[in-house]
C-alpha positions in Angstrom: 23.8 4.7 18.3 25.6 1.9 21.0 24.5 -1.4 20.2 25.3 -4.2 22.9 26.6 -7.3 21.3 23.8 -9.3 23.6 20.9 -7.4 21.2 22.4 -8.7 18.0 21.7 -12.3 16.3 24.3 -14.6 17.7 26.8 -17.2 16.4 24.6 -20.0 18.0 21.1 -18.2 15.8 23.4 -18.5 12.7 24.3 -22.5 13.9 20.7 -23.4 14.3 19.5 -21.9 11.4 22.4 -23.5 9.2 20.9 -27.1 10.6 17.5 -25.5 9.6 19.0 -25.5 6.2 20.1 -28.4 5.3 19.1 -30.0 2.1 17.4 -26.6 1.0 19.9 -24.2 0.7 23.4 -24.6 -1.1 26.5 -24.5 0.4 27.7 -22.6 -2.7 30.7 -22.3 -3.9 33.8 -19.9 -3.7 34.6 -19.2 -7.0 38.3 -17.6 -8.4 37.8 -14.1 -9.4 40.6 -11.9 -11.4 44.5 -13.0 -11.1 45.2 -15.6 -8.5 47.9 -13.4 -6.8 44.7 -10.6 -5.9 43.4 -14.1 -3.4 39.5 -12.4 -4.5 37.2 -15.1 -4.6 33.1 -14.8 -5.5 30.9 -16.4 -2.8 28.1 -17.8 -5.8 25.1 -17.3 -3.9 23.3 -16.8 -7.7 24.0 -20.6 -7.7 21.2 -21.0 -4.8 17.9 -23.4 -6.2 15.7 -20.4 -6.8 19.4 -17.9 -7.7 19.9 -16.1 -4.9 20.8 -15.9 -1.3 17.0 -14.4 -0.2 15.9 -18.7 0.3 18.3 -18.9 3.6 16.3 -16.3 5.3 12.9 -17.2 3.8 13.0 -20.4 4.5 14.4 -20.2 7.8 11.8 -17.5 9.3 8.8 -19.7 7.8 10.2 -23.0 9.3 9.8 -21.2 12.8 6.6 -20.3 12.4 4.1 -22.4 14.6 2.4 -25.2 12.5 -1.1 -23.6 12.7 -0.1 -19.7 11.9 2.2 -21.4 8.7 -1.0 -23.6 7.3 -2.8 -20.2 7.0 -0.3 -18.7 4.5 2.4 -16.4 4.3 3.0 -12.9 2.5 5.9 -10.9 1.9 6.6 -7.5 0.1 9.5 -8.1 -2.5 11.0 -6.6 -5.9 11.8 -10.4 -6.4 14.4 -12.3 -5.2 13.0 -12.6 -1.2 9.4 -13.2 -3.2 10.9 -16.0 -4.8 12.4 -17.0 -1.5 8.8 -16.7 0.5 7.2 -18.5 -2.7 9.8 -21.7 -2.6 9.7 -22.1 1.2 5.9 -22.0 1.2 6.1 -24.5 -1.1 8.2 -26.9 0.1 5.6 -26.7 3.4 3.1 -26.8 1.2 1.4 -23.6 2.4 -0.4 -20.8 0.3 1.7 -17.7 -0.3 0.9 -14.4 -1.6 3.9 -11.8 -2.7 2.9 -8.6 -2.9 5.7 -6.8 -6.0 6.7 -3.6 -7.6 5.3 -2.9 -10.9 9.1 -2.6 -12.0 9.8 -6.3 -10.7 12.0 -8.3 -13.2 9.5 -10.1 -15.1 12.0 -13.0 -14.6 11.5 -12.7 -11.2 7.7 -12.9 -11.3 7.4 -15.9 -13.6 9.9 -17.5 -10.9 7.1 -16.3 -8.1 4.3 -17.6 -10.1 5.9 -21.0 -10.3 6.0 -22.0 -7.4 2.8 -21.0 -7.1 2.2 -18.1 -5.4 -0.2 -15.5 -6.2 1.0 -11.8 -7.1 -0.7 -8.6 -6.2 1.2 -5.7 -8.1 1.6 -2.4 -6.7 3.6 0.8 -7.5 7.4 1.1 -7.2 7.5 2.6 -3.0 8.6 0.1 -0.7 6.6 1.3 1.7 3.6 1.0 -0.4 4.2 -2.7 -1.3 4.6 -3.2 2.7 1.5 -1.1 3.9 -0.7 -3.6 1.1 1.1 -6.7 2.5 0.1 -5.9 5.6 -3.3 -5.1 5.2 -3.8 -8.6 3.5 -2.0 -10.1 5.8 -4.6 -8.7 8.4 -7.5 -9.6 6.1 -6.6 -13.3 5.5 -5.0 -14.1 8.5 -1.5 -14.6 6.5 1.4 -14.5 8.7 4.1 -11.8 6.8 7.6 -13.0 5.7 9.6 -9.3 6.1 12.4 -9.2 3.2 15.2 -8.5 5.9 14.2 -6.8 9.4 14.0 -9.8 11.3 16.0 -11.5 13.5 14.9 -14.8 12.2 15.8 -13.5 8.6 19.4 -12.5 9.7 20.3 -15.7 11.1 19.2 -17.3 7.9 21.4 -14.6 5.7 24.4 -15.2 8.3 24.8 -18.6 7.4 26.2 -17.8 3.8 29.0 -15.8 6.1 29.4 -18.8 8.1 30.5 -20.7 5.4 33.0 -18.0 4.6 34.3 -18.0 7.9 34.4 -21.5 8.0 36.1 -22.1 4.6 38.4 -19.1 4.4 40.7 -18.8 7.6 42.7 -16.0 6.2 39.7 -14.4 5.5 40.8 -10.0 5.5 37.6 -8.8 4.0 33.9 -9.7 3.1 32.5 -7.2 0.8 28.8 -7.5 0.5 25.9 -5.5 -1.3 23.4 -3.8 0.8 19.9 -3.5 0.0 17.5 -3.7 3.4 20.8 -4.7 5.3 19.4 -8.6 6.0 22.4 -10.0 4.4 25.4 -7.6 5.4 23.4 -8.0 8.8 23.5 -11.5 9.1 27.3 -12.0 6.9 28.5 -9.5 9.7 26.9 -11.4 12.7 28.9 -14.4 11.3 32.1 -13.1 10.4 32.4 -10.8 13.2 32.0 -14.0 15.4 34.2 -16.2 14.0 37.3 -13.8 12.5 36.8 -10.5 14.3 39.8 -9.1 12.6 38.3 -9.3 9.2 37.0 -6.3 7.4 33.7 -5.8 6.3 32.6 -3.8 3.9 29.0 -2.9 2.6 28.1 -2.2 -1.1 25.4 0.1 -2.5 24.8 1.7 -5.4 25.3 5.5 -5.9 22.0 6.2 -7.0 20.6 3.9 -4.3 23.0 4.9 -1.1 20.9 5.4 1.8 22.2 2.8 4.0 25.7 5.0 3.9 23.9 7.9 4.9 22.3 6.3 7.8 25.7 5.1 9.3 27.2 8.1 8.7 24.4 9.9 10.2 23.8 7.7 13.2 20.5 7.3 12.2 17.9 5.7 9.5 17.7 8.1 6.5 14.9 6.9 4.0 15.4 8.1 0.4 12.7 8.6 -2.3 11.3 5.6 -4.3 11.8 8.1 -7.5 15.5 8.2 -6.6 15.8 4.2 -5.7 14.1 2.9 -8.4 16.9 4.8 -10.9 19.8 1.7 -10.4 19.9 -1.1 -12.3 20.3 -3.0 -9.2 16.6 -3.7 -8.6 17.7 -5.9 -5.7 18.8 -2.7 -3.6 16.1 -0.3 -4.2 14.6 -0.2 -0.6 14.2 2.8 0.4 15.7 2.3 4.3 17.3 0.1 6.3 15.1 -1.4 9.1 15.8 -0.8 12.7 17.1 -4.3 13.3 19.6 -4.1 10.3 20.6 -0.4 11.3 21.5 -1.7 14.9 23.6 -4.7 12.8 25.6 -2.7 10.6 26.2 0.2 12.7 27.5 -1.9 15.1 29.7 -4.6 13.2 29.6 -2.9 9.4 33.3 -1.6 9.1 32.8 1.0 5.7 30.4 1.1 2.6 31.3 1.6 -0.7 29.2 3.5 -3.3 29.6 2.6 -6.9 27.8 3.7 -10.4 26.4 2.1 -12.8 28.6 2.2 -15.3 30.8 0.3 -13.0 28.0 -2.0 -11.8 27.5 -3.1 -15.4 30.8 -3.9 -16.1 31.1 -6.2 -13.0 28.3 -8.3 -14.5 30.1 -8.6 -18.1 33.2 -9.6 -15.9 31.7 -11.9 -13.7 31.0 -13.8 -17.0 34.3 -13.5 -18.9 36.9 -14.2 -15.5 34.4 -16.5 -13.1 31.9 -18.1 -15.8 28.8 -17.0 -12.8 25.4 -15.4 -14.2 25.2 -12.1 -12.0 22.7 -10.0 -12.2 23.5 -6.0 -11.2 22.7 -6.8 -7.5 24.9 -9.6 -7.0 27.4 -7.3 -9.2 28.1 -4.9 -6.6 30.3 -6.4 -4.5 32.6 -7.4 -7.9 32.6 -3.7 -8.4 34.1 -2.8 -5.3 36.5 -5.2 -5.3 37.6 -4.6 -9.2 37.4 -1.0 -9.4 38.1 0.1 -5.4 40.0 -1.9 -4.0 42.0 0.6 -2.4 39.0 1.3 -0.2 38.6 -2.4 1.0 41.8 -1.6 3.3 42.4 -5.7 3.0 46.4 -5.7 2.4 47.0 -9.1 2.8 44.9 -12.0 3.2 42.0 -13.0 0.9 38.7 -11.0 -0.3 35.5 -12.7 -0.6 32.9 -11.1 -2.1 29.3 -12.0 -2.2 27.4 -12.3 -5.4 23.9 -11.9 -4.0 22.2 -13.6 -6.9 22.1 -14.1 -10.7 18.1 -13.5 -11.7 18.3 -11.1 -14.5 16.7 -10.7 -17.5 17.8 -12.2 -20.8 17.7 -8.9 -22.6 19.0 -7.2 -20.6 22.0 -9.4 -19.4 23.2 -9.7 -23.1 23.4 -5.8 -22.9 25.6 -5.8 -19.9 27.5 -8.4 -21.8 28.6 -5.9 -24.1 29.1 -3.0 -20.8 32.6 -1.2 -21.6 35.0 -1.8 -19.0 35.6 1.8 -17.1 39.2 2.3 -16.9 
């Protein structure tokens, strides 16, 4: 698939929607990761007000909504981090919202929903269930729908975190970020791409979960059962396809993707917590994995690694179990 640069989100999308940002969304922080002589640092976006990156594109597609379409409402179709992200923004504009989840959700991540109140309609564990019930609601109420990453408006939001990478890390050799949708390796590509064109950058899925590396390799969008999503611990990448706008992104600026298990996954949020001192939940941990346990795939010999920690909403119970994850040799 050829993808002209003039078709993808821009440096100057990314610019405005940074200004679009300001005093809601972080500039988080880069944060030391394994022996200073490896130069990895951890891009804390699980430090974001509601803990995780999905508010900069949230926020940034409801603020360009027109005024009468956002007093009506807004509805997205989320496993939980973009429904918290749809559920803050509407109410900082002080609109209803409605977030149409998986049965599997997090139940951190729905409390989170609920207070900001939205309203939650529960649904099976397809993706494209939860969308298909979004939209007919959408239709019903006159609602205007928040998509969780294929949308323009949502990539420029995402690309601000890696405008903030390019921005603070001019030797910058590699960006290794998870994949779930593609909004944020979308958008962090857009940016980086842009700003350091000779930096690397590198996708992160999980094994049980790797459709996005199929579609690249394939040249086109391979969806994969919810039965076989739904198995990773990484609840945040369990779409089940990459959308057409985040296909066109990463095929054209996406350098290589990494698959990991989730053996390794789990360790990488045990060692966020004993070398960085960051909350990660097994989304976010992805890109740790990679950068611990492949690096010879990152094909980053010198310079510094950033890796994106995608957010840090994970459940009590089960984050004191990955606390006690061995650590695969």
């Amino acid at each position: 698939m050829t993808v002209s640069s003039r078709d993808l989100v821009g440096i100057d999308r990314i610019r405005a929607a940074a200004e679009t940002l300001i005093g809601v969304a972080l500039r988080t922080p880069l944060v030391g990761f394994g022996p200073a002589e490896d130069r990895v640092l951890l891009k804390a976006e699980s430090l974001q007000p509601i803990g995780a990156f999905k508010i900069r594109g949230a926020y940034t597609m409801v603020a360009s909504l027109d005024p009468g379409a956002r007093a009506r409402g807004v509805i997205t179709y989320s496993s939980g981090n973009h429904a918290q992200g749809v559920a803050r923004a509407a109410r900082l504009f002080g609109v209803p919202a409605v977030i149409v989840m998986p049965s599997d959700a997090p139940a951190v991540k729905r409390m989170r929903v609920a207070a900001d109140g939205a309203e939650i309609v529960t649904v099976g564990t397809a993706s494209d269930e939860r969308r298909r019930v979004a939209e007919r609601i959408a239709e019903e109420r006159g609602l205007a729908i928040i998509p969780p990453y294929d949308d323009d408006r949502i990539i420029a939001g995402q690309g601000t975190c890696g405008l903030e990478i390019a921005e603070a890390v001019p030797d910058l050799a590699a960006v290794v970020v998870p994949i779930g949708g593609g909004g944020l390796a979308s958008g962090v590509a857009a940016a980086v791409k842009a700003l350091l064109p000779g930096a690397r950058v590198i996708g992160v899925e999980p094994e049980l979960a790797a459709d996005a590396r199929e579609s690249l390799e394939k040249g086109r969008i391979v969806a994969w059962p919810a039965d076989l999503v739904s198995r990773t611990i990484a609840d945040g990448t369990r779409t089940q396809s990459l959308g057409l706008r985040t296909f066109a992104h990463l095929s054209a600026l996406m350098d290589e993707v990494v698959t990991v298990p989730e053996a390794e996954i789990a360790a990488a949020v045990r060692l966020a917590a004993e070398e960085s001192r960051l909350v990660v939940e097994p989304s976010g941990a992805l890109s740790i994995a990679a950068v611990r346990f492949h690096r010879d795939r990152l094909g980053a010999a010198d310079g510094t690694i950033v890796a994106v920690v995608s957010g840090g909403n994970v459940d009590p119970g089960e984050y004191r179990r990955y606390l006690e994850a061995p650590i695969p040799s």
